[in-house]
SERO-4910 file (N, C-alpha, C, O; in steps of 0.05 Angstrom, whole numbers):
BEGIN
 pado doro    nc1    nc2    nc3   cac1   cac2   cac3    cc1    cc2    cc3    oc1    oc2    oc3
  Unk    A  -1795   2665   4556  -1802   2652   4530  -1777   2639   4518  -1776   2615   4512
  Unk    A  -1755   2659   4515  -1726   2642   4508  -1726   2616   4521  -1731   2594   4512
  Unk    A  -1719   2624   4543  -1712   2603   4563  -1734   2577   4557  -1726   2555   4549
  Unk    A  -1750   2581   4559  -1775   2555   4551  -1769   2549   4525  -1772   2526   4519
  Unk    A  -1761   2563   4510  -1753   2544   4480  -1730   2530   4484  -1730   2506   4480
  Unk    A  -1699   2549   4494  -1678   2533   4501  -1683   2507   4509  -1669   2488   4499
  Unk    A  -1707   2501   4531  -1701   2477   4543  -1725   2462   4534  -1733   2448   4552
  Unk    A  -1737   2462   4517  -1754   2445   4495  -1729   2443   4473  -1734   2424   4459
  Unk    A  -1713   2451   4468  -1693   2442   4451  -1671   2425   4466  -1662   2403   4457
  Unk    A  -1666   2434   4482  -1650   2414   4497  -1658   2392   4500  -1642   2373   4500
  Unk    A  -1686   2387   4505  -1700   2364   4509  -1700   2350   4493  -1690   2328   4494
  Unk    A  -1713   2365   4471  -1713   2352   4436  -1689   2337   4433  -1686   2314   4424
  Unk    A  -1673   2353   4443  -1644   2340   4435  -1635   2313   4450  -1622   2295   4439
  Unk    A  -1639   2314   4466  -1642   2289   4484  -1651   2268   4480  -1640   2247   4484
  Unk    A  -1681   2272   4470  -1699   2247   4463  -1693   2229   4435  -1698   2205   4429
  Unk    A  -1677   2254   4418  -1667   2249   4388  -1646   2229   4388  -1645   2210   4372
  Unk    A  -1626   2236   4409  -1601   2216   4410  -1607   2198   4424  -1593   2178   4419
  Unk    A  -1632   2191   4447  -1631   2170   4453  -1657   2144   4428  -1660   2120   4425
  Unk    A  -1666   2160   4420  -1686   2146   4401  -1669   2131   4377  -1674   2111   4364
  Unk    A  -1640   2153   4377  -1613   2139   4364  -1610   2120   4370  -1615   2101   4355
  Unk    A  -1601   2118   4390  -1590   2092   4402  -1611   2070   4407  -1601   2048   4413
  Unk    A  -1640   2072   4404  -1658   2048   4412  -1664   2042   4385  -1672   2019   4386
  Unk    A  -1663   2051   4356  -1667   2045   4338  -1656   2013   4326  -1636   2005   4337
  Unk    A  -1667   1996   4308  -1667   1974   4305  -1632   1974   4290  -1627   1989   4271
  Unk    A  -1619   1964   4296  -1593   1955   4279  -1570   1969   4292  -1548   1959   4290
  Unk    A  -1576   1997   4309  -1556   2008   4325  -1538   2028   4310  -1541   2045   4292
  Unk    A  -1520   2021   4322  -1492   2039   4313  -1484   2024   4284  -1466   2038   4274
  Unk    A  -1487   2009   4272  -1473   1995   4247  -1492   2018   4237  -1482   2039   4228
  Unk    A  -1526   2013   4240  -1541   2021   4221  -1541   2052   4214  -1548   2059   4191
  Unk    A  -1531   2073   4234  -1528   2093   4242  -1498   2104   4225  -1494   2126   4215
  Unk    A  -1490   2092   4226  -1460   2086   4208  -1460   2090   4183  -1450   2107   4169
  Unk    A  -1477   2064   4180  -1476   2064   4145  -1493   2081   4136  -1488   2087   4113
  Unk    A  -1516   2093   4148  -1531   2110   4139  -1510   2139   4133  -1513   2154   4114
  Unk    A  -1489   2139   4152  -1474   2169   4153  -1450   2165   4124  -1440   2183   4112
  Unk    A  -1447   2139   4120  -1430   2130   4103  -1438   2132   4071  -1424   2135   4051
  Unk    A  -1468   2128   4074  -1486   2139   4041  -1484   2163   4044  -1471   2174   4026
  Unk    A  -1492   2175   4060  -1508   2207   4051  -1482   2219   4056  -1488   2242   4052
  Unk    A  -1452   2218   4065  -1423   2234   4064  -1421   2218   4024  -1419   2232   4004
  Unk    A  -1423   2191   4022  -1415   2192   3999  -1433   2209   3972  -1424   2225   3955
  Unk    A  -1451   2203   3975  -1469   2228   3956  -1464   2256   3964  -1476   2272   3950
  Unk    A  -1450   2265   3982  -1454   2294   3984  -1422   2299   3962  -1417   2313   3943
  Unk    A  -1405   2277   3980  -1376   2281   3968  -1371   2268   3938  -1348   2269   3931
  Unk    A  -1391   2253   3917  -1377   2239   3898  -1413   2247   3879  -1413   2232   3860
  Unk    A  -1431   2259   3880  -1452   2265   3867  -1456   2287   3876  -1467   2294   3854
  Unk    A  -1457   2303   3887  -1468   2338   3895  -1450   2355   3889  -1432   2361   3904
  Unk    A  -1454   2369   3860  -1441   2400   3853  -1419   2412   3872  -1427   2410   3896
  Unk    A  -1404   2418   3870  -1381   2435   3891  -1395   2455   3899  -1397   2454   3923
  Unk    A  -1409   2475   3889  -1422   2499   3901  -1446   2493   3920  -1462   2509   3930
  Unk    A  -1445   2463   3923  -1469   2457   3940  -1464   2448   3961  -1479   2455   3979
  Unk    A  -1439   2426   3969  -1426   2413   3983  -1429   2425   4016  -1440   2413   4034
  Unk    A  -1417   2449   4019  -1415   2472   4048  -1450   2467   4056  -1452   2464   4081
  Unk    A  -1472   2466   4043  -1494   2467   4054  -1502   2439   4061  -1511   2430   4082
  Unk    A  -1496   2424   4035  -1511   2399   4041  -1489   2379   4072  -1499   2360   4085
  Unk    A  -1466   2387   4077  -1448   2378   4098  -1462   2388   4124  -1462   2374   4144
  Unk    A  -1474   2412   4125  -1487   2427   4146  -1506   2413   4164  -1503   2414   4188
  Unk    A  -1523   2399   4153  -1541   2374   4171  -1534   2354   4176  -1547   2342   4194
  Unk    A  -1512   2339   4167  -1500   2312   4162  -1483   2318   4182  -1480   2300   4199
  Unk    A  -1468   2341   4186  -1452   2350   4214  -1465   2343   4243  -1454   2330   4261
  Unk    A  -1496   2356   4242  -1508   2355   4260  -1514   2322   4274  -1508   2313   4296
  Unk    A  -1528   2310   4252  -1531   2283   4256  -1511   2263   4268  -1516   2244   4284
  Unk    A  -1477   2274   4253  -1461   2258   4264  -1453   2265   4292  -1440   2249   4305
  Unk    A  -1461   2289   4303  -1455   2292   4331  -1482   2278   4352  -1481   2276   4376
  Unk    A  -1501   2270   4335  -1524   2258   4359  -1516   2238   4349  -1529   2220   4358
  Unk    A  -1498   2230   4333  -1498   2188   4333  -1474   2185   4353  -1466   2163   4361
  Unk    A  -1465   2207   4359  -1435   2204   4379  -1444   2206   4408  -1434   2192   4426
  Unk    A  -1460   2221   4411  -1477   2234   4435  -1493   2208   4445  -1496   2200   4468
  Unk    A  -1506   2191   4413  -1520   2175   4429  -1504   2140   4435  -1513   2120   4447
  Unk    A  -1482   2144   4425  -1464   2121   4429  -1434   2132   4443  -1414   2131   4430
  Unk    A  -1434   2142   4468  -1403   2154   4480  -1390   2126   4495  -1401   2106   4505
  Unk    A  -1361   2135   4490  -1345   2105   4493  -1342   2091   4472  -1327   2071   4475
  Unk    A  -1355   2097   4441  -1346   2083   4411  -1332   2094   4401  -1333   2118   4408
  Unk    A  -1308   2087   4377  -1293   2100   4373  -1309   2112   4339  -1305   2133   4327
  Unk    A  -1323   2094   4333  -1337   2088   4307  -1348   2115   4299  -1346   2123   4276
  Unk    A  -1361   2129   4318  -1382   2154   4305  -1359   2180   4317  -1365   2204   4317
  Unk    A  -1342   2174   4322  -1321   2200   4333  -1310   2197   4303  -1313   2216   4287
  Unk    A  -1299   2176   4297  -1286   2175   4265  -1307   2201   4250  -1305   2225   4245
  Unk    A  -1327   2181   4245  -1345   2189   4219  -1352   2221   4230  -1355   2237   4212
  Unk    A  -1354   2232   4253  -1346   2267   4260  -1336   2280   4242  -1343   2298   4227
  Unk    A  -1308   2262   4249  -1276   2274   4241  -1282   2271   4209  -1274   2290   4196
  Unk    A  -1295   2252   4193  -1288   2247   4166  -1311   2270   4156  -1301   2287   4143
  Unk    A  -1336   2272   4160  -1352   2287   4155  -1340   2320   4155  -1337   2332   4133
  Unk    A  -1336   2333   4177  -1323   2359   4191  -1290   2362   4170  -1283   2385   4166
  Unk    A  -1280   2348   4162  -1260   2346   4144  -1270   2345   4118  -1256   2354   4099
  Unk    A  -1295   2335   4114  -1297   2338   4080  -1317   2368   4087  -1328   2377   4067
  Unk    A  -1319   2376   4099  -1342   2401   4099  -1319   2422   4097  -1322   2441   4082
  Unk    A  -1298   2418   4113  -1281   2440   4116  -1264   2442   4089  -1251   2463   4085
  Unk    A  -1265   2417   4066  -1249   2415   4044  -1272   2439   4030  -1265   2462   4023
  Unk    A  -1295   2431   4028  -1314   2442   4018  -1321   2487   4026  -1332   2504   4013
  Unk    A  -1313   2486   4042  -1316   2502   4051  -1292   2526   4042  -1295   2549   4034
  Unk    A  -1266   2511   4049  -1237   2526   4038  -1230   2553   4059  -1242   2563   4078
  Unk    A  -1207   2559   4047  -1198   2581   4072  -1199   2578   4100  -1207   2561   4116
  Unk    A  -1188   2601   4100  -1176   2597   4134  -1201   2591   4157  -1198   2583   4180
  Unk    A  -1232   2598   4141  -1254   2590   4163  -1262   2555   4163  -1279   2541   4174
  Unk    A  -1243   2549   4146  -1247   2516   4158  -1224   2512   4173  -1224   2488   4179
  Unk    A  -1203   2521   4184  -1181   2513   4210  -1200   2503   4235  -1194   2486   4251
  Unk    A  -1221   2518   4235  -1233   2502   4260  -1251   2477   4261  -1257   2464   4281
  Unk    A  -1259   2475   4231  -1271   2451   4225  -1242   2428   4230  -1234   2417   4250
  Unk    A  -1233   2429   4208  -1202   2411   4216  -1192   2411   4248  -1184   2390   4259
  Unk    A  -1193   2428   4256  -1182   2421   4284  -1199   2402   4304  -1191   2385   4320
  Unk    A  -1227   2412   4297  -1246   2397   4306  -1242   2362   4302  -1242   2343   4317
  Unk    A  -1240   2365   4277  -1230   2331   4266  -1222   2314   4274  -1226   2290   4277
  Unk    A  -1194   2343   4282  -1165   2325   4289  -1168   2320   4317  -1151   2303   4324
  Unk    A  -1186   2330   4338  -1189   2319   4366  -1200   2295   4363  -1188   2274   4369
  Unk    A  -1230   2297   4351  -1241   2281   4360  -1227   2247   4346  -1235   2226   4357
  Unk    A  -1208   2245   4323  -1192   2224   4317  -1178   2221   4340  -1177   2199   4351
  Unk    A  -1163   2246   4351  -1144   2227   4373  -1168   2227   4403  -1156   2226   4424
  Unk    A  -1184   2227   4404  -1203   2215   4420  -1211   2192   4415  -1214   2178   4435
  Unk    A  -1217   2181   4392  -1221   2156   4389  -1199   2132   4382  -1203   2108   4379
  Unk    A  -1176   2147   4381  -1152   2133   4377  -1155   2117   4413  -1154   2093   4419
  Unk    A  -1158   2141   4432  -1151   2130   4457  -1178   2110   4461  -1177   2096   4481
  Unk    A  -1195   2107   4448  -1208   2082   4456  -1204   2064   4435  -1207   2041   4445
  Unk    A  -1196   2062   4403  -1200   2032   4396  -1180   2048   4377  -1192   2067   4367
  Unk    A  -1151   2047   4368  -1140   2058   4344  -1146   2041   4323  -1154   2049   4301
  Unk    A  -1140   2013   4331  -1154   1999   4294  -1186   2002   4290  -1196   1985   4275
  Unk    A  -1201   2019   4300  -1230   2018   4296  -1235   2029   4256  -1220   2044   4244
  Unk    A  -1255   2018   4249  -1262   2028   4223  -1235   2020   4205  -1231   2033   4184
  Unk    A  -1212   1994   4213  -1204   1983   4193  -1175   2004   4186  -1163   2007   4165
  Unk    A  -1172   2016   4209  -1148   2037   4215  -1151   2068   4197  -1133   2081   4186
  Unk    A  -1177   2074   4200  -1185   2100   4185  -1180   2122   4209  -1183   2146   4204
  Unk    A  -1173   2114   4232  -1165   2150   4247  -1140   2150   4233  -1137   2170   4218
  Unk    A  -1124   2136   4234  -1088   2143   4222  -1103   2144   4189  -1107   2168   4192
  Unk    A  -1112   2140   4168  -1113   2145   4153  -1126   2179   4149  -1116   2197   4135
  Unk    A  -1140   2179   4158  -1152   2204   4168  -1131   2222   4180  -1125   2242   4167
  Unk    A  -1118   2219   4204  -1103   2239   4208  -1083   2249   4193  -1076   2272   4190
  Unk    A  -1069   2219   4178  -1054   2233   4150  -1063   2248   4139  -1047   2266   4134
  Unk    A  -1086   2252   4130  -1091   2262   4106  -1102   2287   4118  -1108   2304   4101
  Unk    A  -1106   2295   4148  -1107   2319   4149  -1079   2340   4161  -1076   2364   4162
  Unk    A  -1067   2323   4167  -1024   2336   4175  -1021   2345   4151  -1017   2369   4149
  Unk    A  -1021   2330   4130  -1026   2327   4093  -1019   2347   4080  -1000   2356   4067
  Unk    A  -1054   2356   4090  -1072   2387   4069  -1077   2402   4085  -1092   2418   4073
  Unk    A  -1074   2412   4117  -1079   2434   4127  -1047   2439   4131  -1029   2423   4136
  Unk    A  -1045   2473   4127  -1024   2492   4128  -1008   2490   4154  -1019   2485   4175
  Unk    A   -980   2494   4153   -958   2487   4177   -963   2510   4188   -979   2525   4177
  Unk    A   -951   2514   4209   -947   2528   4228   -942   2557   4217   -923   2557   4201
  Unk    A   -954   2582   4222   -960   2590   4243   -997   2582   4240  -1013   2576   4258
  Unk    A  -1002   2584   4212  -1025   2573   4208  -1047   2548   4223  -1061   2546   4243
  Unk    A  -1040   2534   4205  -1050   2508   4223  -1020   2491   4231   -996   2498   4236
  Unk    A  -1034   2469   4231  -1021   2445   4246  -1008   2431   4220   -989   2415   4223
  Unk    A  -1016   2436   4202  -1002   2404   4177   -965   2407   4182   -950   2426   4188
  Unk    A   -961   2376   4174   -938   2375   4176   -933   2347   4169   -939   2327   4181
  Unk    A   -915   2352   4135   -917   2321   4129   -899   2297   4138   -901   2274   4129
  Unk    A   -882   2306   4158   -872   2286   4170   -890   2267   4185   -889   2242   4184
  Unk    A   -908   2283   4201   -924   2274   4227   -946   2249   4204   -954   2226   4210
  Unk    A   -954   2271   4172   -984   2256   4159   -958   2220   4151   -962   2198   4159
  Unk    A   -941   2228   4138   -924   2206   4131   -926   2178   4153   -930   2155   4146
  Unk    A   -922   2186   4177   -920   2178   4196   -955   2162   4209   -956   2141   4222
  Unk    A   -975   2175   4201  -1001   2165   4193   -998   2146   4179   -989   2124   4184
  Unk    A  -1008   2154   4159  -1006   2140   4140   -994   2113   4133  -1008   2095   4124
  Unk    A   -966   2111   4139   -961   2088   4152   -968   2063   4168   -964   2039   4164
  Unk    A   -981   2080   4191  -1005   2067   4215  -1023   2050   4203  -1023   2025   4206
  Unk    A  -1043   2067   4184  -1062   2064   4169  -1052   2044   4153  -1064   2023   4157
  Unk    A  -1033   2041   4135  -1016   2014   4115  -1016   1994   4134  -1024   1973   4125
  Unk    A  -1008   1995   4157   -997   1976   4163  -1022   1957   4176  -1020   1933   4179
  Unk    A  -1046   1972   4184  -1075   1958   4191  -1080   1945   4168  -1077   1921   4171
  Unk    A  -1088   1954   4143  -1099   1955   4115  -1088   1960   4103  -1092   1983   4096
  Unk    A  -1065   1946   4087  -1042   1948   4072  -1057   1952   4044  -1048   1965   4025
  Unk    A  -1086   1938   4045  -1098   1936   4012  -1122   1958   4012  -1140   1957   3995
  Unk    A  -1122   1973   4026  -1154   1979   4029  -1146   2007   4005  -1125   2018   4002
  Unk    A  -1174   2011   3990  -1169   2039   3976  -1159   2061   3986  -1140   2075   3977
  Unk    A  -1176   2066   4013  -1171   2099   4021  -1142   2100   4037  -1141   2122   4048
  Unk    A  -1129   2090   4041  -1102   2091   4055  -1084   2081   4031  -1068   2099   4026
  Unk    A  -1080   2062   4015  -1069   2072   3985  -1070   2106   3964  -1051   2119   3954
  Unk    A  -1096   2111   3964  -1098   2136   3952  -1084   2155   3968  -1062   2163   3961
  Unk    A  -1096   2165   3990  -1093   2182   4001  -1063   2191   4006  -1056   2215   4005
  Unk    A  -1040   2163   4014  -1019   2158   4018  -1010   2173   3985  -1000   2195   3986
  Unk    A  -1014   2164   3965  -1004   2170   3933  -1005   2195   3930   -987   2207   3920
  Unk    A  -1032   2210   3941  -1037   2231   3944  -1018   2252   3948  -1012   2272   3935
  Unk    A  -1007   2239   3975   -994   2256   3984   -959   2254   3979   -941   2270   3984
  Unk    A   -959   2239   3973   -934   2223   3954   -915   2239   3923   -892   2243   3915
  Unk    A   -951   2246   3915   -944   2255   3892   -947   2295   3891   -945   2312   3873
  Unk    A   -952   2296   3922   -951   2330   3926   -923   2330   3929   -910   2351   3925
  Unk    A   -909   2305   3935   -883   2315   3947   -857   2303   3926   -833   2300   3932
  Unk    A   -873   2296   3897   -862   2296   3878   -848   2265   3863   -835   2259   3843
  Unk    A   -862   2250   3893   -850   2213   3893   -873   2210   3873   -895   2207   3881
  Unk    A   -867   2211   3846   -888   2200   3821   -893   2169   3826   -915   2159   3829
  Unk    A   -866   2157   3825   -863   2126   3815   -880   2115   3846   -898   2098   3844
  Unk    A   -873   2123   3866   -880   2101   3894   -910   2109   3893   -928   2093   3897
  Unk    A   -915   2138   3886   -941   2145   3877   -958   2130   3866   -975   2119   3880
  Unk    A   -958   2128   3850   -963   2110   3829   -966   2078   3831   -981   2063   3818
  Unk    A   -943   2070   3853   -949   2040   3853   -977   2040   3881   -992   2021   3884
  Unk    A   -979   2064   3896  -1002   2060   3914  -1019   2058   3900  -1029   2036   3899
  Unk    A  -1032   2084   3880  -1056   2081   3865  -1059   2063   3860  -1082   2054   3865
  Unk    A  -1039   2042   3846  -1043   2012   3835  -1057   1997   3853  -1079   1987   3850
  Unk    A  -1043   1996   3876  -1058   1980   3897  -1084   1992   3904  -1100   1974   3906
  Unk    A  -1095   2017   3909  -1122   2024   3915  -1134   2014   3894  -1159   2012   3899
  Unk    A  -1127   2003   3867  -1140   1998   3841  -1150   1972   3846  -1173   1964   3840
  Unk    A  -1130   1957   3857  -1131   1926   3866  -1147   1922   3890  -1153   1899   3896
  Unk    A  -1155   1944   3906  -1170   1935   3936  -1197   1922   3934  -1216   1927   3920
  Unk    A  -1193   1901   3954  -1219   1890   3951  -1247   1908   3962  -1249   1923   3981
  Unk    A  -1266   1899   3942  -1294   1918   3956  -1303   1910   3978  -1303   1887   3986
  Unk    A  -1314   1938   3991  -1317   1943   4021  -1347   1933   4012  -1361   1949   3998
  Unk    A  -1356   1910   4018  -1389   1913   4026  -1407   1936   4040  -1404   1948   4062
  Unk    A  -1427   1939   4022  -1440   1959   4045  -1439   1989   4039  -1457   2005   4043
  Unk    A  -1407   1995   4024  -1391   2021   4009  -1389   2022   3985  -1372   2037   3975
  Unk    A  -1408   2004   3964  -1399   2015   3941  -1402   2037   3923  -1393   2043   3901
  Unk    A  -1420   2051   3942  -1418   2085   3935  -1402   2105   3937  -1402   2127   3927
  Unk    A  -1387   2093   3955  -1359   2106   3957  -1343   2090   3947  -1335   2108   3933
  Unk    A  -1331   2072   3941  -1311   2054   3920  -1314   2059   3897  -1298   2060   3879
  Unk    A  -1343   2063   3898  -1345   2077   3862  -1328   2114   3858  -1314   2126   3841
  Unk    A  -1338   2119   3877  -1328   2146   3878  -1296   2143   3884  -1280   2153   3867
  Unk    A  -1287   2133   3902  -1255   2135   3903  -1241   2128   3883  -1221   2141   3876
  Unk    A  -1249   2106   3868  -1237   2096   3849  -1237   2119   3829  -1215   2130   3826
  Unk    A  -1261   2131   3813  -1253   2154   3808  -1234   2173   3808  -1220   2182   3789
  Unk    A  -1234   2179   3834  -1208   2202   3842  -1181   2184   3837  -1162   2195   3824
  Unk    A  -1179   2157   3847  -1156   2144   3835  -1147   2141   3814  -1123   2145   3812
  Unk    A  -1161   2133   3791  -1151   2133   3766  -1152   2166   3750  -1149   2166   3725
  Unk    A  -1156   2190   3763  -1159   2213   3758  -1121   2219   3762  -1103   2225   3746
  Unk    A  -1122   2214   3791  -1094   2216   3799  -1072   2205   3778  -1055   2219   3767
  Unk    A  -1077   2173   3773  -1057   2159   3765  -1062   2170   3731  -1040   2169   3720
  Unk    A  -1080   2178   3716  -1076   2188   3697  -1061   2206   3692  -1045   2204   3673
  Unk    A  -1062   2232   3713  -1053   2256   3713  -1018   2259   3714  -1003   2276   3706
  Unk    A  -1014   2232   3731   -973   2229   3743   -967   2215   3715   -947   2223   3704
  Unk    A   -980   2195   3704   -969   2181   3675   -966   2204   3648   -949   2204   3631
  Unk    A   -993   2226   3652   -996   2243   3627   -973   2272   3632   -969   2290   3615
  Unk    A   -962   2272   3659   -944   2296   3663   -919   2277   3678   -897   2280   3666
  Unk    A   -918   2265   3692   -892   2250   3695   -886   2223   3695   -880   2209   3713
  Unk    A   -891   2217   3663   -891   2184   3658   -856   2176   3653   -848   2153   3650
  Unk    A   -839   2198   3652   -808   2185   3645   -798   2176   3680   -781   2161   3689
  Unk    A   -818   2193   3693   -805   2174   3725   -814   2152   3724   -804   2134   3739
  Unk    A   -841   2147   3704   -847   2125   3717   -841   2099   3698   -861   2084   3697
  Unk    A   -816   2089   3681   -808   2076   3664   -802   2056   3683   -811   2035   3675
  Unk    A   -794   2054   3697   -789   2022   3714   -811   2006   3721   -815   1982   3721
  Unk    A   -827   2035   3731   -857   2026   3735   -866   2001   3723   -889   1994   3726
***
């Protein structure tokens, strides 16, 4: 009886990712669908809710990968999903969500690194960033610096590689260069398609740039 369910699920599973892939619009459409429902989970859904509602949206993003192998596009959105679940989640039982992340980014690095407008290097910054050094995890902000960079240098204007960069800028106490990123995430032109998340980042940006002006605005006088 197991066994006969196992492989009616296996099946299921099979027919699901390829019905993925025959669907009208493809991988864009598959995309942007994963690109709404991560931004409502991450910029409209309660924090105490976040760990559950990431739970299916996980699932999904592994049959849009399953049903498109050889893209670099749905390995990203894995890694970005499995990274905001594991933010959500906290403690040491998201190290394996994050690690999970951080493969499947440098998996899709080896097939397209500018894919998604240079969001694996933005992404991998931001997880060297915020997960714990060694013996713990892996973070290490030379290596996210070193991202991040990547990411600038694809999309010098884009929001999420300005913020995230400031972000981490301003953990390490650079207020003023801090500060001139947010500016630029403030100035990025809108992503068609994302303005549910542009509405939401922007948010977190001017949250940030409030917070460095209302506690360290004498660094930022040249500014």
């Amino acid at each position: 009886m197991y066994l006969k369910s196992f492989a009616a699920l296996v099946m299921f599973a099979g027919l699901n990712a390829a019905s993925l892939a025959a669907q009208p619009g493809g991988l864009d459409d598959a995309i942007a669908d994963e690109g709404h429902r991560w931004a409502k989970i991450s910029f409209h859904t309660p924090d105490a809710g976040k760990e559950a509602a990431f739970t299916p949206l996980i699932a999904h993003a592994q049959q849009v990968s399953e049903s498109y192998p050889g893209r670099a596009e749905p390995l990203i959105w894995q890694a970005i999903i499995l990274s905001s679940a594991a933010k959500a989640e906290g403690g040491l039982g998201a190290l394996s969500k994050v690690k999970q992340a951080r493969d499947y980014l440098l998996a899709a690095e080896k097939i397209d690194p500018t894919a998604l407008n240079g969001s694996i290097y933005n992404s991998l910054g931001s997880l060297y960033a915020k997960v714990p050094g060694w013996p713990i995890g892996f973070g290490d902000k030379k290596k996210a610096r070193e991202y991040f960079e990547k990411a600038l240098a694809i999309n010098p204007n884009g929001i999420d590689p300005n913020y995230f960069y400031a972000d981490m800028l301003a953990d390490q106490g650079e207020y003023a260069q801090a500060a001139d990123h947010l500016k630029r995430a403030l100035a990025a032109p809108a992503r068609p398609g994302r303005e549910d998340a542009d509405a939401g980042r922007r948010q977190e940006v001017v949250h940030l740039l409030d917070t460095i002006k209302q506690k360290h605005g004498d660094q930022l006088v040249s500014k």
